[in-house]
C-alpha positions as CSV (number, residue, x, y, z in Angstrom):
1,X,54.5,84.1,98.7
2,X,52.9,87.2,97.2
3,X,54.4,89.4,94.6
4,X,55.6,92.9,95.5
5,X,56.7,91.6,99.5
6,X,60.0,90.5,99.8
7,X,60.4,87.2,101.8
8,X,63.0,88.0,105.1
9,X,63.6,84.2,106.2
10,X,65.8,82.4,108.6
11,X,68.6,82.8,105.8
12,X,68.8,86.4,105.7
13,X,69.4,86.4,109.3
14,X,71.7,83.8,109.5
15,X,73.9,85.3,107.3
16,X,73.4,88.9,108.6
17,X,74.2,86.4,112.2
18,X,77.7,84.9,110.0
19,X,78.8,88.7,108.9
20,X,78.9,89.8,112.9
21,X,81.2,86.3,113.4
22,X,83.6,87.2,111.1
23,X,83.6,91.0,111.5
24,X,84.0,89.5,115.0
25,X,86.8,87.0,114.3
26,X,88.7,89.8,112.6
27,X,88.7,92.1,114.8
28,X,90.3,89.7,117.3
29,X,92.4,88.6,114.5
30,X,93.8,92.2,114.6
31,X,94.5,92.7,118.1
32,X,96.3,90.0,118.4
33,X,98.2,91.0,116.2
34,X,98.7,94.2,117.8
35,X,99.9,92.3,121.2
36,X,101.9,90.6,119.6
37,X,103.7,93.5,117.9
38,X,104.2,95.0,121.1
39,X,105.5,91.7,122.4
40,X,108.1,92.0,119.7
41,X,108.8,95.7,120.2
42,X,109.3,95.5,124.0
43,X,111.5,92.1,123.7
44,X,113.6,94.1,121.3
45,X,113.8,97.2,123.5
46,X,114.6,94.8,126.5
47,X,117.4,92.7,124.4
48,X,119.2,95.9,123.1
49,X,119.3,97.2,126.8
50,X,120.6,94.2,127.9
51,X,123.2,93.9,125.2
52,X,124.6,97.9,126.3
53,X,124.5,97.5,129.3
54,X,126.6,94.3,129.0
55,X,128.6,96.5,126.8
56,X,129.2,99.0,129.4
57,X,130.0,96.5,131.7
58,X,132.8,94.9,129.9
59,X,134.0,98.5,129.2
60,X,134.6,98.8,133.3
61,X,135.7,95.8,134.0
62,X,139.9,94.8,133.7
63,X,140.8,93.1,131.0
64,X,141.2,89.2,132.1
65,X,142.0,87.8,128.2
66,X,144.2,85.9,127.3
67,X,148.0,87.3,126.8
68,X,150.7,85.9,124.2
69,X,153.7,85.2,126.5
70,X,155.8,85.7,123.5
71,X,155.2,89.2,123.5
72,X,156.8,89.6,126.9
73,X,159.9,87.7,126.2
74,X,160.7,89.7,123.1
75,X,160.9,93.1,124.8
C-alpha cells in the first residue's frame, strides 16, 4: 500500500453490502407493522359493528327474560 491512495477492500463493501440488509430488514420491519395495524383497526371496526348491530337487534326483538311471579300475585 502506497501513501496518499486509500485502500477500498472487500470490507468496505461488505459492510456498505450489511447497511442495505438492515435498511432492508427495517423497512420490512415497518410494514409489518403497518398490516398489522390495519389488522387491528379493521378487527375493531368489524367487532364494534357487530356489537350494534346485536344491540339493535335485541332492541327489536320481545322481551323473553325472565319474570318474578311474585310481582303478578301482588297486584
Amino acid at each position: 500500500m502506497t501513501f496518499g491512495t486509500t485502500y477500498l477492500g472487500p470490507l468496505t463493501l461488505s459492510s456498505a453490502g450489511k447497511c442495505n440488509r438492515e435498511y432492508f430488514y427495517h423497512m420490512v420491519k415497518a410494514f409489518r407493522r403497518i398490516i398489522a395495524a390495519v389488522t387491528v383497526a379493521v378487527l375493531a371496526f368489524r367487532a364494534v359493528g357487530s356489537f350494534l348491530s346485536w344491540m339493535e337487534h335485541q332492541e327489536d326483538s320481545i322481551a323473553e327474560s325472565w319474570v318474578d311471579e311474585d310481582e303478578f300475585e301482588d297486584v
